[in-house]
N, C-alpha and C positions, 0 to 999 in steps of 0.2 A: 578780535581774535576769538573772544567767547561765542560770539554772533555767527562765526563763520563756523564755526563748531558746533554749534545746535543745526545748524543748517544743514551742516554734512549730516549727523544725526538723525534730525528730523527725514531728509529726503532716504536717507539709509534703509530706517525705520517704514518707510512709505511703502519703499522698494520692495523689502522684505513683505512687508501686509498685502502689494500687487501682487508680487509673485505666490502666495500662498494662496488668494482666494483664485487666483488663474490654476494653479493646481489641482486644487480641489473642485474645481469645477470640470478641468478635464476628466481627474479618477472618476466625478460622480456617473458623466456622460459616459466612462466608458463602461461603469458599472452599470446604469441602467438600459446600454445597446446589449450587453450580455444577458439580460431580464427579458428584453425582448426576444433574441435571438431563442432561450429557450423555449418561451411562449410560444414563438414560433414550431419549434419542435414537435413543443403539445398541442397547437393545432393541428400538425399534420399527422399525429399519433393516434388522435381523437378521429378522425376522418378516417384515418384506414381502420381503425378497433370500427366504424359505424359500419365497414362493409360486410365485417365477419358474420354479423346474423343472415343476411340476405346470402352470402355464398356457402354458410352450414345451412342453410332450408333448400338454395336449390341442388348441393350435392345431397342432401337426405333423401330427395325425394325420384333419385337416381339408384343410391348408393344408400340404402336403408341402413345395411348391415353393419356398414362402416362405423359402429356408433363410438367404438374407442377413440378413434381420429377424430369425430367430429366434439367427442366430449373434451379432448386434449385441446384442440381448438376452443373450444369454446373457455374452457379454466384458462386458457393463456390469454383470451380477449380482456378477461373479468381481471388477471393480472396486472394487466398493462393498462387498461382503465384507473384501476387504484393508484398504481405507478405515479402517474401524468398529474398526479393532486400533491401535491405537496412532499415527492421524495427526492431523495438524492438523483444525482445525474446517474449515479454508477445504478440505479434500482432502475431508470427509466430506461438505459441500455439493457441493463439483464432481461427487463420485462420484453424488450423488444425481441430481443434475441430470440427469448420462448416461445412467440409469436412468430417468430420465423423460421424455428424449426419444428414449429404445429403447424403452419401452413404448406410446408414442403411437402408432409404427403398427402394432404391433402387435394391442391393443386393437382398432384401427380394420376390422383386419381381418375382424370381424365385421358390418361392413355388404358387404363384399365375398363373404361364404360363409354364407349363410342359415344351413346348416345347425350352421354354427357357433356362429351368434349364439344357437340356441333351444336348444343343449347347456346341459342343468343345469349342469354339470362349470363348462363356459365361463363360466356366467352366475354361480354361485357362489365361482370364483375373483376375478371382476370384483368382487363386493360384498364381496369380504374384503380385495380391491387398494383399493377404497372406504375400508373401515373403518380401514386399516392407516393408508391417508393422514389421515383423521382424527384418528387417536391423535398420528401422526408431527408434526402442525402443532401440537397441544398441548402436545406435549415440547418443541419448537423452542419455542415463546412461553412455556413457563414455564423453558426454558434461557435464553432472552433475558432477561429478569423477574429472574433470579437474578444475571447477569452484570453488567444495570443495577445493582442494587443494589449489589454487589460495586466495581464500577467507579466508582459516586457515593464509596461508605465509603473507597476508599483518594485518592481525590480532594479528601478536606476532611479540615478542620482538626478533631478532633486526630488525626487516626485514618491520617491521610497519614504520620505520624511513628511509626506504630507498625507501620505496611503492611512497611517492608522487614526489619526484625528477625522479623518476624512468616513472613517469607520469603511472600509476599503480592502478587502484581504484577495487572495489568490483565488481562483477558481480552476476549479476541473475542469477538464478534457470531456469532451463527448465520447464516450468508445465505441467505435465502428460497429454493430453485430457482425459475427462471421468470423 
């Protein structure tokens, strides 16, 4: 009887030690697909911030005069640069945001200066400013993606009990610019 009772016990005890390092090992994995997912981010943050000096030198050298736009542009580059090191998700959206509403008139500045708009240079940067955004909204929706998942697994049962040993907390949301 005692034998059979350490036994139950013992395998109990097992059970519970499998199931906790199986926990912790999902929270950890899903913690660091969210590390990546941002990383991700700020690759593609850093890639379109590398465009902005090349499209403020070729609209300068269009659009001289423009120098408030091209100076707004350029402080909102220098923002989101710093952004991308080591801040909050909410400072890497804000920074973006700024950046995207300094390049808007910028951009636009090409219905303004003909000869602007039919610069290869110009039109070239615009479809890499294109692409970069595309990549940039893929990393956001699979940083989201990751965070949901993150954020369900430390929110239920069992795995809500094994989130703070795990050193494992909630994360933020990406917020869209716009």
């Amino acid at each position: 009887m005692v034998t059979s009772l350490l036994t139950i016990a013992l395998l109990l005890a097992v059970l519970v030690f499998v199931g906790f390092v199986v926990g912790y090992n999902k929270l950890r994995s899903a913690d660091v697909r969210v590390a990546e997912a941002l990383s991700g981010i700020d690759v593609e943050l850093t890639r379109r911030a590398s465009l902005i000096p090349s499209l403020v030198h070729t609209v300068q050298t269009f659009a001289a005069h423009e120098k408030g736009i091209l100076d707004h542009v350029t402080d909102a580059r220098a923002a989101l640069t710093s952004a991308t090191t080591g801040s909050s998700v909410a400072q890497r959206s804000a920074a973006e945001s700024e950046l995207d509403s300094a390049l808007a008139p910028l951009l636009a500045l090409g219905q303004n200066y003909p000869q602007l708009n039919s610069s290869n240079n110009f039109l070239n940067l615009q479809q890499n400013l294109t692409d970069s955004e595309n990549k940039l909204a893929f990393a956001r929706q699979y940083y989201n993606d990751s965070v949901a998942t993150l954020n369900r697994l430390i929110t239920t049962i069992p795995w809500m009990f094994v989130a703070p040993l795990a050193g494992v907390a909630e994360r933020e949301y990406y917020q869209t610019p716009r």
